[in-house]
C-alpha positions as CSV (number, residue, x, y, z in Angstrom):
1,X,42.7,23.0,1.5
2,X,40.6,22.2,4.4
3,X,41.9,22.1,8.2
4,X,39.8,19.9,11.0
5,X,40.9,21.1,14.2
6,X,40.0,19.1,17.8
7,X,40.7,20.9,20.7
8,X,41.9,18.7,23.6
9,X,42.1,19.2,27.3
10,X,45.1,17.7,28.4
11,X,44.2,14.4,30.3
12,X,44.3,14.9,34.2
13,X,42.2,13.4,36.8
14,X,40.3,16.4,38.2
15,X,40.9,18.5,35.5
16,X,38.8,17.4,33.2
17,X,35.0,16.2,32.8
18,X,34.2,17.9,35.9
19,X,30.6,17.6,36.5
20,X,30.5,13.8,35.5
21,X,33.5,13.5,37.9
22,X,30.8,15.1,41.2
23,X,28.9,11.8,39.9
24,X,31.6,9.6,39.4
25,X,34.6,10.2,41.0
26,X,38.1,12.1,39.3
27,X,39.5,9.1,38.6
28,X,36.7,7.5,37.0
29,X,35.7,10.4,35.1
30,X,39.2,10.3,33.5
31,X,39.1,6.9,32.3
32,X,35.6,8.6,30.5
33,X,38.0,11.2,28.8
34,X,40.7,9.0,27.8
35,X,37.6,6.7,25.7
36,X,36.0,10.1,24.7
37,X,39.5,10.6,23.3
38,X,40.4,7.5,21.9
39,X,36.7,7.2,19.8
40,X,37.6,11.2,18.7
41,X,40.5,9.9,16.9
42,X,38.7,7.0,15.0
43,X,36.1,10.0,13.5
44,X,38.8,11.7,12.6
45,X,41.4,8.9,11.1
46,X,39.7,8.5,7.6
47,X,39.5,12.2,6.9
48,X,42.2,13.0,4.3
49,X,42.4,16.9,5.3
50,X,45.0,18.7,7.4
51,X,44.3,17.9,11.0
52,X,45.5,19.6,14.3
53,X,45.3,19.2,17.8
54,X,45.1,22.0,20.3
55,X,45.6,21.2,23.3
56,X,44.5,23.0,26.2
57,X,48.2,23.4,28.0
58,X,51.1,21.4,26.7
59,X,52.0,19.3,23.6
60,X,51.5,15.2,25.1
61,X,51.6,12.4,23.4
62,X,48.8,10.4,24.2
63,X,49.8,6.6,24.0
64,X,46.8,5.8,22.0
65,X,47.1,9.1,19.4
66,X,50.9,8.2,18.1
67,X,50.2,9.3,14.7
68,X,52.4,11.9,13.1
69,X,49.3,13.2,10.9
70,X,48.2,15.3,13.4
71,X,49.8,18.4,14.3
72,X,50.2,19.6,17.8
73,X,49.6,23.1,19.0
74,X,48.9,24.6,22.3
75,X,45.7,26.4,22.8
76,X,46.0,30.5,23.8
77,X,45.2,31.5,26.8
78,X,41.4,33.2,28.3
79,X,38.5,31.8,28.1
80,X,37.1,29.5,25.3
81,X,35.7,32.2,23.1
82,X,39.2,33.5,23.0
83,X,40.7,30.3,22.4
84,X,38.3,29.9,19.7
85,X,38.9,32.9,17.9
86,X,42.8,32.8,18.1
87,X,42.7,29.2,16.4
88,X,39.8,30.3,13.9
89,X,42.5,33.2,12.9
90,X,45.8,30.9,13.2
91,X,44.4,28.1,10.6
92,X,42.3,30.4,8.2
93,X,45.5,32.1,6.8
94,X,46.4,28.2,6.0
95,X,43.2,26.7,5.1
96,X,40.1,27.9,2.9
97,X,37.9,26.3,5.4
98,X,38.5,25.6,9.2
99,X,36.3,23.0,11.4
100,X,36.8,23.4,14.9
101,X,35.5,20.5,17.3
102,X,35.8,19.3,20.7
103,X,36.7,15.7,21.9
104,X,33.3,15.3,24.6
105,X,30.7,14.0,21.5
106,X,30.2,10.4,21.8
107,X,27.4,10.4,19.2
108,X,30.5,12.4,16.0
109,X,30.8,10.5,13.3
110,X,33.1,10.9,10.6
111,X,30.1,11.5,8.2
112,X,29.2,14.8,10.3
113,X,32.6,16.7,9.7
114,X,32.7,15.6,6.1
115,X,29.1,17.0,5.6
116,X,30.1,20.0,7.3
117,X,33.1,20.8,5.0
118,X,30.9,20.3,2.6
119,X,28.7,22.8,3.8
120,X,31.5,25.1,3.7
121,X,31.6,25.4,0.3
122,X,28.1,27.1,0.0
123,X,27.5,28.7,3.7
124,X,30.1,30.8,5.3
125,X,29.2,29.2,8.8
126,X,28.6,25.5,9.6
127,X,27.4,24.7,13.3
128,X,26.7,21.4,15.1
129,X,24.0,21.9,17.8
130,X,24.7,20.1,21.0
131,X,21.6,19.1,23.0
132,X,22.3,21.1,25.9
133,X,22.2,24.7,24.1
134,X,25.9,25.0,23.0
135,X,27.7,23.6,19.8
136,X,29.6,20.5,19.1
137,X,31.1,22.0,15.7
138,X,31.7,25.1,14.6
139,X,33.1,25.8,11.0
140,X,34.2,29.0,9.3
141,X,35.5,29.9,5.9
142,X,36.5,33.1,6.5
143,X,37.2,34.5,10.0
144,X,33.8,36.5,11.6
145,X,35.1,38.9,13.9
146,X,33.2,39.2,17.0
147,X,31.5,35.7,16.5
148,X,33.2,34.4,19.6
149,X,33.0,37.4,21.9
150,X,30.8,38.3,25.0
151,X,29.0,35.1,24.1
152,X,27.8,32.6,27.5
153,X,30.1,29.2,27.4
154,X,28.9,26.6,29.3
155,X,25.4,28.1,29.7
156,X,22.1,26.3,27.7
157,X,21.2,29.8,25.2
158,X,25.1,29.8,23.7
159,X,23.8,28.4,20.3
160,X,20.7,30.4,20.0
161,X,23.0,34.1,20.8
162,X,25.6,32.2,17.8
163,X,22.9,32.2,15.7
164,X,21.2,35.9,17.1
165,X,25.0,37.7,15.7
166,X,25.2,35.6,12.5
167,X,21.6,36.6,12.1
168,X,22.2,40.4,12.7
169,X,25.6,40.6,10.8
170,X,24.0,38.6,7.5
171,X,26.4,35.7,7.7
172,X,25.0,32.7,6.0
173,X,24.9,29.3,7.6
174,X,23.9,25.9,8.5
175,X,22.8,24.0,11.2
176,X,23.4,20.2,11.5
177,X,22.2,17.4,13.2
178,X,21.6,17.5,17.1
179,X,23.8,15.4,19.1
180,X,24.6,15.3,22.3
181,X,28.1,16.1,24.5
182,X,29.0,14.0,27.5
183,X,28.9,16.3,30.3
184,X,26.8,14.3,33.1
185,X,26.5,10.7,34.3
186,X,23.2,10.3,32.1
187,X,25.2,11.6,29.1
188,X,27.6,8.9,28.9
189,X,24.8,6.1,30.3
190,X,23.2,6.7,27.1
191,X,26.4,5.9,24.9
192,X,26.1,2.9,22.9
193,X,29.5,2.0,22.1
194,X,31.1,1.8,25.0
């Protein structure tokens, strides 16, 4: 059994994409989200795993994601390493393998996360590199304490101190394709479909 899990910032204008929104405006940078959103759940429709939806303060429901095959939770509280590690923990005593994904990738295909369960079945780690340093992805089948501690969110060398602990602790993995979040105006200039 296999659990995809997206985690979601609740949809607010100023809350969210933040450093497109300095370009952009909050408003604007909102309506970014809410398509960011809306082209997440199309990756995710077709897979036929267990799939949940953290979001970062309450349960919504989003008038585009009425679809009673997702489950809501709320994410805990700290910062995103915590958050991580808590949900990592919460679905591996469910699932054999646990993907974990954000909803900023404009570039996810639903190919990507079935190739990374996949991976899970030989690696104990599967990571998505993003283009700016951090990840995309991360998958685990069994929970790697530590993995998500003391680590840099939000800063360009998060991916390459991942890989330095898994490295040091002997946990096998693999990376995936590059692709790129939407954090800044050029980001989301360079999506094709919207």
């Amino acid at each position: 059994m296999a659990s995809v899990v997206c985690f979601i910032k609740n949809p607010e204008a100023g809350k969210v994409k933040t450093r497109l929104a300095k370009d952009i405006g909050a408003q604007k940078a909102l309506e970014v989200y809410h398509r960011l959103l809306k082209y997440t759940k199309e990756v995710l429709d077709p897979l036929e795993t267990k799939k949940k939806l953290y979001f970062s303060n309450r349960i919504e429901k989003l008038p585009y994601w009425q679809d009673d095959s997702y489950e809501p939770e709320v994410q805990s509280r700290g910062n995103l390493g915590a958050k991580l590690s808590e949900a990592f923990s919460n679905e591996l005593t469910q699932a054999e393998k646990v993907i974990i994904i954000g909803s900023d990738c404009a570039e996810l295909l639903t190919e990507h996360l079935e190739e990374a369960l996949e991976t899970l079945d030989q690696k104990e780690v599967v990571i998505g590199p993003a283009r700016d340093g951090g990840y995309y992805l991360i998958g685990l089948r069994k929970f790697v304490p530590g993995l998500f501690q003391d680590m840099p969110w939000s800063e360009p060398h998060l991916l390459k101190r991942t890989l330095g602990f898994l490295e040091k602790k002997g946990h096998s993995y693999k990376l995936m394709e590059e692709l790129s979040d939407v954090d800044h105006l050029k980001d989301w200039q360079e999506v094709d479909w919207k």
